[in-house]
C-alpha positions in Angstrom: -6.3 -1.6 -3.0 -5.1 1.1 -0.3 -1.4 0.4 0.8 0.3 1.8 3.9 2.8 4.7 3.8 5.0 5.3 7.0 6.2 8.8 7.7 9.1 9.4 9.0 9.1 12.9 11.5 11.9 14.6 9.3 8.8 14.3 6.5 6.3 16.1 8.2 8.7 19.0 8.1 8.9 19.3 4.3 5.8 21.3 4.2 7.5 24.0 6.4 10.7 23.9 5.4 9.9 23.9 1.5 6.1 24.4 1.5 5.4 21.1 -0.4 2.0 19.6 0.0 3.3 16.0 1.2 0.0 14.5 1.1 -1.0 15.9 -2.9 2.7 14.6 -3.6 1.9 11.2 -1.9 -1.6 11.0 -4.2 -0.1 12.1 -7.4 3.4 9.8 -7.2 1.8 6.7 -6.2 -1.0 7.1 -8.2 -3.1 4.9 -6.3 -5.3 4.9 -2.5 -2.7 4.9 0.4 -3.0 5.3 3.9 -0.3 7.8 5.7 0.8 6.0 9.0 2.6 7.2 11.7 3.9 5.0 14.1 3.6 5.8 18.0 7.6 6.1 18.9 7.5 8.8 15.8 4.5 10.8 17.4 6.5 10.3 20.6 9.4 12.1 18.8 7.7 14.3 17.6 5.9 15.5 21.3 9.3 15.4 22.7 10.3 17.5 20.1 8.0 20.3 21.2 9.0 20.6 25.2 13.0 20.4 23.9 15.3 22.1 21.8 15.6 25.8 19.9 11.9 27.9 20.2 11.6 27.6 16.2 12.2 23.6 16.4 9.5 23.6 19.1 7.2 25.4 16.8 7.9 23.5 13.9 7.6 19.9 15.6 3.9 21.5 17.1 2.9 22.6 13.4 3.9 19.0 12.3 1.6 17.3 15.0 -0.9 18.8 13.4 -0.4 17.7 9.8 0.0 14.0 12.0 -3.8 14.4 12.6 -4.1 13.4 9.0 -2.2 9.4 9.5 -3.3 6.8 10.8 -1.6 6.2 14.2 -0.4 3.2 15.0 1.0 1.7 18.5 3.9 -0.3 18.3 6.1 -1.8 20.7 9.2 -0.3 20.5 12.2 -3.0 22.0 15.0 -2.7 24.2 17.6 -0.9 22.9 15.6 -0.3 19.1 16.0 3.0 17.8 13.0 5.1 16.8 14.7 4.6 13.0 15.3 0.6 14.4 11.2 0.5 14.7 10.4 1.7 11.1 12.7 -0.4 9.5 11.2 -3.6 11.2 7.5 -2.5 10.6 7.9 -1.6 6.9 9.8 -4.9 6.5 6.6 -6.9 8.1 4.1 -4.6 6.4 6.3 -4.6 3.3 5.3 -1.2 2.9 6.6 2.3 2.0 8.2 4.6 3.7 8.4 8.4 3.6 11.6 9.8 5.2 14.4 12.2 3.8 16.3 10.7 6.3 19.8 9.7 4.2 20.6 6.8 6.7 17.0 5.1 7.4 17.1 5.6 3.6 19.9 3.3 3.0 19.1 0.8 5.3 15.2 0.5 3.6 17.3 0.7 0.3 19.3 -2.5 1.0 16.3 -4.4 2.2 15.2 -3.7 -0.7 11.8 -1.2 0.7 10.7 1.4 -1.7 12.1 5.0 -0.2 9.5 8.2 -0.9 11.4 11.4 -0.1 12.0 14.8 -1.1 13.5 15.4 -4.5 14.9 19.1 -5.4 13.1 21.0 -2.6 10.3 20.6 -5.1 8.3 16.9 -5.6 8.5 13.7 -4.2 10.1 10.8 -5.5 10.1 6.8 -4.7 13.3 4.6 -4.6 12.0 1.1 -5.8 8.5 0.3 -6.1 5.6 -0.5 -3.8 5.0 -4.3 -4.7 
């Protein structure tokens, strides 16, 4: 069975920032098929990202894009007034699926709907709060 993973932007910048290979991580933690998904207001971050803000931000949200060539894009609607962080947490509740973020707020609120967390551990490996049912 393949499950769904959603990345979060921030987690497309661990392979810069700390040169981890996400996607080996993502094969050897959950130790089963998974398909990396990113939603369409996270690749819309991640574009604005590259017009705005510090040159080396710019460059590093571009180098990102490209390592989102490797997930699955997905187009959701994203609601009146629903935060880009709003949108993951509804999706991975209906999907009741992963989600990949080192994002220490997103994290909580997946933590207390009780949605398994995959983020950076160490600057080194990936880890998973909870478990992928």
């Amino acid at each position: 069975m393949t499950i769904k993973v959603i990345l979060d932007s921030n987690f497309l910048f661990i392979p810069l920032q700390f040169k981890v290979d996400i996607f080996e991580g993502l094969t050897n933690l959950l130790d089963q098929r998974y398909d990396p998904v990113l939603l369409s207001p996270t690749y819309k971050e991640l574009l604005k990202m590259t017009e705005e803000g510090p040159p080396k931000m710019r460059q590093h949200a571009s180098l990102a894009l490209k390592l989102a060539e490797k997930c699955h894009m997905i187009h959701v609607e994203q609601g009146l007034g629903e935060t880009h962080d709003d949108v993951i947490v509804r999706v991975a509740a209906e999907w009741g699926c992963p989600v990949a973020t080192n994002d220490g707020t997103l994290r909580k609120r997946l933590r207390n709907i009780s949605m398994p967390v995959i983020y950076l551990r160490q600057r080194a490996r990936l880890e998973m709060e909870g478990h992928v049912p």
